[in-house]
C-alpha positions in Angstrom: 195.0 -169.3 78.1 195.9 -167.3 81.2 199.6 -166.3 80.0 202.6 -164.8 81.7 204.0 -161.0 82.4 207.7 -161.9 80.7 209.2 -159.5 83.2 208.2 -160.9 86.8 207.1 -164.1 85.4 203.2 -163.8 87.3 200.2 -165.4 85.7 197.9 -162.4 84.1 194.5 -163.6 85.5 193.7 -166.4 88.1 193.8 -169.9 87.5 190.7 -172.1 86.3 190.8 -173.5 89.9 190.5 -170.5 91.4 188.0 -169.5 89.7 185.9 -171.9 90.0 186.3 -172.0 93.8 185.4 -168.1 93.3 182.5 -169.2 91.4 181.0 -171.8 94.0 181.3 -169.5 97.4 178.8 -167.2 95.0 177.0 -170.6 94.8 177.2 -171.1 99.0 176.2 -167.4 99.3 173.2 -167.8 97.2 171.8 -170.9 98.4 172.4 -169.2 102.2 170.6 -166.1 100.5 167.5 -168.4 99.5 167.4 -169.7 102.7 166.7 -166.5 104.4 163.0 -165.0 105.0 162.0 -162.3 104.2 162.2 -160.2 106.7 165.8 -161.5 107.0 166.5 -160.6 103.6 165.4 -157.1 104.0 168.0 -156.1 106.8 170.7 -157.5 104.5 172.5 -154.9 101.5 171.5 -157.5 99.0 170.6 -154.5 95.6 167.7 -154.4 94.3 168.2 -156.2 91.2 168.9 -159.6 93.0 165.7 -159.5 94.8 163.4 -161.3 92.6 166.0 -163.9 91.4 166.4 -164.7 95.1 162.4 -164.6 95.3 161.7 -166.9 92.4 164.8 -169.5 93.3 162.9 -169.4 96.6 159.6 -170.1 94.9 160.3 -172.9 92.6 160.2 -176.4 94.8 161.2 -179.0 92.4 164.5 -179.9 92.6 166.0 -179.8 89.2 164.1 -176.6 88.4 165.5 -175.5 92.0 168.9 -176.2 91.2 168.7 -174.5 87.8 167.4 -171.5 88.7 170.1 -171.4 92.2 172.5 -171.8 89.1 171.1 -168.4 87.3 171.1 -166.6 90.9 174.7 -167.6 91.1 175.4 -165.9 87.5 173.7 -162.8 88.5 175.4 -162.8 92.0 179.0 -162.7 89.8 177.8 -159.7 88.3 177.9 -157.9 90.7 181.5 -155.9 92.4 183.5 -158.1 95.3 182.7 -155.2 97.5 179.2 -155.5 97.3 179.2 -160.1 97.9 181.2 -159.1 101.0 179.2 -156.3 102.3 176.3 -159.6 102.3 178.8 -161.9 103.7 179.8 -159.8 106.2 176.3 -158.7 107.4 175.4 -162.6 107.0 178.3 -163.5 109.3 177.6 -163.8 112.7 181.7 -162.6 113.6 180.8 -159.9 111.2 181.7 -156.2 111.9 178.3 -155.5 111.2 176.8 -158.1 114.3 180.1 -156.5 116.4 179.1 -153.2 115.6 175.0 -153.6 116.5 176.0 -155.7 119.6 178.2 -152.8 121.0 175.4 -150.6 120.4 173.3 -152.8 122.6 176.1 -152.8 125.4 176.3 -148.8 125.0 172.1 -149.0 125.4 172.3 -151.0 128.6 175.1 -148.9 130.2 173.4 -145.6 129.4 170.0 -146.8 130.6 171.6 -148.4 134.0 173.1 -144.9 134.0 169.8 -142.8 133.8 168.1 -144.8 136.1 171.0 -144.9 138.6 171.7 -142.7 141.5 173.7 -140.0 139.1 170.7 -140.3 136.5 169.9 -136.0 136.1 173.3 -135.7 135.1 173.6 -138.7 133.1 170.2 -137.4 131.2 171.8 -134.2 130.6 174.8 -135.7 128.9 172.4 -137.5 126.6 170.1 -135.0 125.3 173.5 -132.9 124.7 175.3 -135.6 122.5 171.8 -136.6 120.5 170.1 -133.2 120.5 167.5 -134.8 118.1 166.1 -136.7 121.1 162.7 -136.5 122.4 163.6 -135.4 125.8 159.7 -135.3 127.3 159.4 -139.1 126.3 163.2 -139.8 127.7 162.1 -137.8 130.8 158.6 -139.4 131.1 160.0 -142.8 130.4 162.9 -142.9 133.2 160.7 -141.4 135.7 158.1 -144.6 134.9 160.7 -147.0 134.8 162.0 -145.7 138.7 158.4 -146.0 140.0 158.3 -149.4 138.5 161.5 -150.6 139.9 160.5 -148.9 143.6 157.0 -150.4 143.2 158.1 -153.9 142.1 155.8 -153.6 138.7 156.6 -155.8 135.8 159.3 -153.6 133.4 157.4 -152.3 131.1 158.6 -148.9 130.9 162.0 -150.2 131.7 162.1 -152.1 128.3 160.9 -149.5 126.1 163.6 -146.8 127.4 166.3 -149.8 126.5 164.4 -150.0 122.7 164.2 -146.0 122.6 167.6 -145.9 123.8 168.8 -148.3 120.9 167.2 -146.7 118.3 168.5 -143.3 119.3 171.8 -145.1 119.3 172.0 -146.7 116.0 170.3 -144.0 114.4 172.3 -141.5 116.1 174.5 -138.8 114.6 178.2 -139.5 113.6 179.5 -137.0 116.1 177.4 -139.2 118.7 178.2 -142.7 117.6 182.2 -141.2 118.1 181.7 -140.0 121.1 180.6 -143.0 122.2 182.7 -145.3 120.9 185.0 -143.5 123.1 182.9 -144.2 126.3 183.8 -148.0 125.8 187.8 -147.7 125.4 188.1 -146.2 128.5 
């Protein structure tokens, strides 16, 4: 029995319906969880503890045994905090700010490499080895110099693509101050 606060007249916990709508988008989340690889899996926040439940509801084929053990996944899933199911829903969700935030990290990549290898790309260099001072500014150096000889020599990219992937991982595993200062680059 849920009851009522006498004084504002609001039901004390949520109704049966809403929990059980609560209970089956744990359900959706884990069957979408058993469907992932891997590899897929592993660049989720899914803890640690939910692992092998999602390994062994992924191992078992048969259905009703499938269904059963989806069923315990499910249980264990409601253990866990709301903030945690939506930190895995969000990085699940393709409109999530997680896939806006690694996307705009991608733009940033592509504008700061069409940057270094532009007309203005001394200066451009400069900047970047100031905001990221962890960089490796030999391989930065070496690898824009390669990618301009490729591009003057009409060789297939190859140096060009691996500035772009040094570039991103610089990027996302950049420093606060540099993810900020960024971040201000694309609002104006």
């Amino acid at each position: 029995m849920r009851g009522r606060d006498e004084e504002t007249g609001e039901f004390f916990s949520p109704s049966r319906s809403e929990q059980r709508r609560a209970a089956l988008d744990v359900l959706e989340l884990g069957q979408q969880l058993v469907a992932l690889s891997a590899a897929q899996l592993a660049k989720l926040p899914v803890p640690e503890d939910l692992l092998p439940h999602i390994r062994e509801t992924q191992r078992i084929t048969s259905h009703i045994a499938h269904k059963r053990q989806l069923a315990f996944l499910a249980k264990q899933m409601r253990k866990l905090d709301d903030d945690a199911l939506d930190a895995i829903r969000d990085a699940m969700s393709k409109d999530g700010e997680a896939a806006r935030r690694e996307t705009a990290a991608l733009h940033r990549a592509e504008a700061l490499r069409d940057a270094l290898l532009g007309d203005d790309g001394d200066a451009a260099l400069t900047e970047l080895l100031a905001t990221h001072p962890q960089a490796d500014r030999q391989k930065l150096r070496q690898l824009v110099r390669n990618a301009r000889e490729e591009r003057a020599k009409n060789k297939p990219p190859r140096a060009f693509r691996e500035l772009f992937r040094e570039l991103r991982e610089l990027l996302v595993g950049g420093s606060e101050a540099g993810d900020e200062t960024l971040e201000g680059d694309d609002e104006a």
